[in-house]
C-alpha positions as a printed Julia matrix, in Angstrom:
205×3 Matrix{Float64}:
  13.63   55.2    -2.15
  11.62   53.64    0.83
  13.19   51.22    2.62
  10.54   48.84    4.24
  11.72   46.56    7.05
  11.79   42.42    6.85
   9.86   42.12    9.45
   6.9    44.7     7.93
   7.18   42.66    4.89
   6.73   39.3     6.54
   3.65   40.73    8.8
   1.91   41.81    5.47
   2.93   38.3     4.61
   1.26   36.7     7.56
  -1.72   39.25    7.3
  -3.03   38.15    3.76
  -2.46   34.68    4.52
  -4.95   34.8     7.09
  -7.25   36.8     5.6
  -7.16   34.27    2.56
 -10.4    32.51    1.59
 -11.07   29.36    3.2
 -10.1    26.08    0.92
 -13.1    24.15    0.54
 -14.37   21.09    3.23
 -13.07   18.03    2.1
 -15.23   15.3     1.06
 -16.67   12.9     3.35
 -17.31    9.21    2.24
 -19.89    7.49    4.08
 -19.79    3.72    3.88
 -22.74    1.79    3.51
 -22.2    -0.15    6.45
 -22.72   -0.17   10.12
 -19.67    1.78   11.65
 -17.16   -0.3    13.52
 -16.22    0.44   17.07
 -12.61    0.28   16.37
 -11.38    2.35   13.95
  -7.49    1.57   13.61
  -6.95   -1.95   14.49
  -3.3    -2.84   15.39
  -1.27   -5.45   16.86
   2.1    -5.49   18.31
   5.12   -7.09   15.94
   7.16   -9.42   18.68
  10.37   -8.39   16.55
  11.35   -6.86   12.85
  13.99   -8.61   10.95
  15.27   -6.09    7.94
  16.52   -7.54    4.48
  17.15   -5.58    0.85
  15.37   -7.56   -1.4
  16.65   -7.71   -5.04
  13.2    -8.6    -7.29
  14.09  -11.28   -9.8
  14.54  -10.52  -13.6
  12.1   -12.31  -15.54
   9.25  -12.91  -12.6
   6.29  -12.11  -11.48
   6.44   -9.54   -9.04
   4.06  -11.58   -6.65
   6.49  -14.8    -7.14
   9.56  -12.15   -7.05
   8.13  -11.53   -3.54
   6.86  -14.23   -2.19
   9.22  -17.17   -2.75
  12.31  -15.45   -1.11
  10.01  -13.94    1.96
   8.72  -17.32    2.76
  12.32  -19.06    2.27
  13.04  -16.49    5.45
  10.15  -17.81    7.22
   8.39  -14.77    6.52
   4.43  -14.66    6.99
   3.27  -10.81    7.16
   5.77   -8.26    6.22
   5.89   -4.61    5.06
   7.9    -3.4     1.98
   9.07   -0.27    0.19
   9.9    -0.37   -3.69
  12.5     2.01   -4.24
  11.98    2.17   -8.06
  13.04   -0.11  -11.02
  11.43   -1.04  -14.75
   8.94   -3.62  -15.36
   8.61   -5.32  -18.59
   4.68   -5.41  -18.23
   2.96   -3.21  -15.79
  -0.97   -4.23  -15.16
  -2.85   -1.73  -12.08
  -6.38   -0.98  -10.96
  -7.51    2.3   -10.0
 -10.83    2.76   -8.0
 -13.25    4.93   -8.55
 -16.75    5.85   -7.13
 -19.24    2.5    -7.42
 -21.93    2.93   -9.48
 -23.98    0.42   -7.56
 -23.76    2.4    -4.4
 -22.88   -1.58   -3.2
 -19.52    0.31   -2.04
 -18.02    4.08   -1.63
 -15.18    3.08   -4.3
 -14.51   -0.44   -6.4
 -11.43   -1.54   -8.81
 -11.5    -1.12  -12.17
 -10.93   -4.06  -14.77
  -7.17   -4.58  -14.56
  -5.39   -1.53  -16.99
  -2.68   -2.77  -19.19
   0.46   -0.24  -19.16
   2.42   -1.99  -21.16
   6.56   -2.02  -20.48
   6.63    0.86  -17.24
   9.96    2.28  -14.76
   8.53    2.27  -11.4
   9.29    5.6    -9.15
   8.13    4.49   -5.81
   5.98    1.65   -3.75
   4.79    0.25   -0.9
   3.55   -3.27   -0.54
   2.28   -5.43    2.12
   2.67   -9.4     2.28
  -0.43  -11.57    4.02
  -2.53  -14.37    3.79
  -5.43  -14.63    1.5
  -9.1   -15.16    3.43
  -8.13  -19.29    1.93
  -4.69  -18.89    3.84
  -2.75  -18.46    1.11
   0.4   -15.72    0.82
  -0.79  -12.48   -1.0
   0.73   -9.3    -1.83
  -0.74   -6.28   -1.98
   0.67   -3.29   -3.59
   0.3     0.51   -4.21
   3.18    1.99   -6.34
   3.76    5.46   -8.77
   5.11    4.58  -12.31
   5.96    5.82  -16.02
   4.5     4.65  -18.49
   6.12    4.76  -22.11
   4.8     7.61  -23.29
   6.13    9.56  -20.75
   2.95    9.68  -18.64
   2.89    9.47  -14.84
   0.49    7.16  -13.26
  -0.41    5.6    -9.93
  -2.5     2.17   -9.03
  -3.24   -1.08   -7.16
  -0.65   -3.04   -8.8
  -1.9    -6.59  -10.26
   1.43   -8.18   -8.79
   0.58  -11.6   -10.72
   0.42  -10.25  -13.83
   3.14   -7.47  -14.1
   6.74   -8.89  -14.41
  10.12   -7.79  -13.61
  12.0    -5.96  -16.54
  16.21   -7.06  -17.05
  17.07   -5.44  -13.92
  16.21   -6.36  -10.21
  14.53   -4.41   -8.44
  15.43   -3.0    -4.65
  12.99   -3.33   -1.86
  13.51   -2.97    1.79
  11.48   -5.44    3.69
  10.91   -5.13    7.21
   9.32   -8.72    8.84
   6.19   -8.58   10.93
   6.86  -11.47   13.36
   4.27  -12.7    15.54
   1.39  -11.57   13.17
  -0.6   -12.56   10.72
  -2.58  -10.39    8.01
  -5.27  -11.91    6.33
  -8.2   -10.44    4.16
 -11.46  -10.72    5.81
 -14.97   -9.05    4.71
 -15.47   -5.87    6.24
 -18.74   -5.88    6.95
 -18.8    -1.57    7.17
 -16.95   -1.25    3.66
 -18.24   -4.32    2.19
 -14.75   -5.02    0.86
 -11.87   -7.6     1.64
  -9.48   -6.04    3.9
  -6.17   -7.07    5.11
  -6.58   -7.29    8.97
  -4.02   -8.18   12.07
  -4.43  -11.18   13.94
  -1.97  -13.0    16.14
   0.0   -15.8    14.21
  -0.86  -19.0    14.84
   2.8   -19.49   16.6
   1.85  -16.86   19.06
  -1.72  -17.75   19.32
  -0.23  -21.39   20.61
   2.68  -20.2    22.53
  -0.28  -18.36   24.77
  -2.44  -21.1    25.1
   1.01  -23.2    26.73
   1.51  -20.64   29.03
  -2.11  -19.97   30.0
């Protein structure tokens, strides 16, 4: 019997993995707008508060959310949903725009019925009106076993018997707020400075 060293074995290894075909190029959308000069827009959070979040049986995930955030003088914050069951489960999913008005649009709102959340992240803002919003993107079971994913319809899917856990992390000093994008041609969520800060400077200046 032949005994063949690890390290042979590993150089073959190495060998036919580069040799390998090449995966194919990835897609590229194009968006049928003129193409922004700044392509990640950021602002800097003056501090992050951190709170677990329980989601309220019975509720509305958006009114779950929002009520307690704003009671901590919350008005742009990032969250993680670490899993939990939802009595009614309603998300979007977005695929290619037939009207070429957009790269991708949402569906009409998909009804999953009673679903166990796996994982999530959601942001809280300000609608273009001024108004809190929350956004969501979460992984979820439905009944039947299936595994799904989604823009979660946060006013229309409710919180099962159970709370739910999410960590919030505060975003203090700034605001998010959907504006038109005019090289997507959708409503994005966008940083500004809150209107706190935004007065604070003026004082000083």
């Amino acid at each position: 019997m032949e005994l063949v060293p690890a390290t042979s074995r590993l150089e073959t290894h190495l060998t036919e993995f580069t040799h390998a075909l090449a995966l194919p190029r990835a897609r590229t959308l194009v968006h049928p707008g003129p193409v922004g000069p700044i392509r990640i827009e950021h602002r800097h959070a003056n501090q992050a508060r951190h709170f677990r979040l329980g989601l309220e049986p019975g509720r509305t995930m958006e009114d779950a959310i929002i009520e307690p955030l704003m009671l901590l003088g919350m008005q742009s914050a990032s969250m993680t949903i670490l899993g939990g069951k939802l009595a009614r489960l309603l998300y979007c999913v977005a695929p290619p725009d037939p009207t070429g008005e957009r790269v991708a649009n949402y569906t009409r709102p998909i009804d999953a019925g009673p679903a166990t959340l796996i994982f999530g992240n959601a942001t809280l803002g300000k609608s273009a009106r001024g108004a809190p919003i929350v956004h969501c993107h979460a992984t979820f079971v439905c009944a039947d076993g299936s595994v799904r994913g989604g823009h979660i319809v946060v006013d229309r899917s409710s919180v099962a018997d159970a709370p739910i856990p999410v960590l919030v992390t505060s975003l203090d000093g700034i605001e998010l707020r959907i504006t038109q994008d005019e090289e997507t041609h959708m409503p994005l969520m966008r940083p500004f400075a809150a209107a706190a800060e935004m007065e604070e400077t003026s004082h000083a200046i």
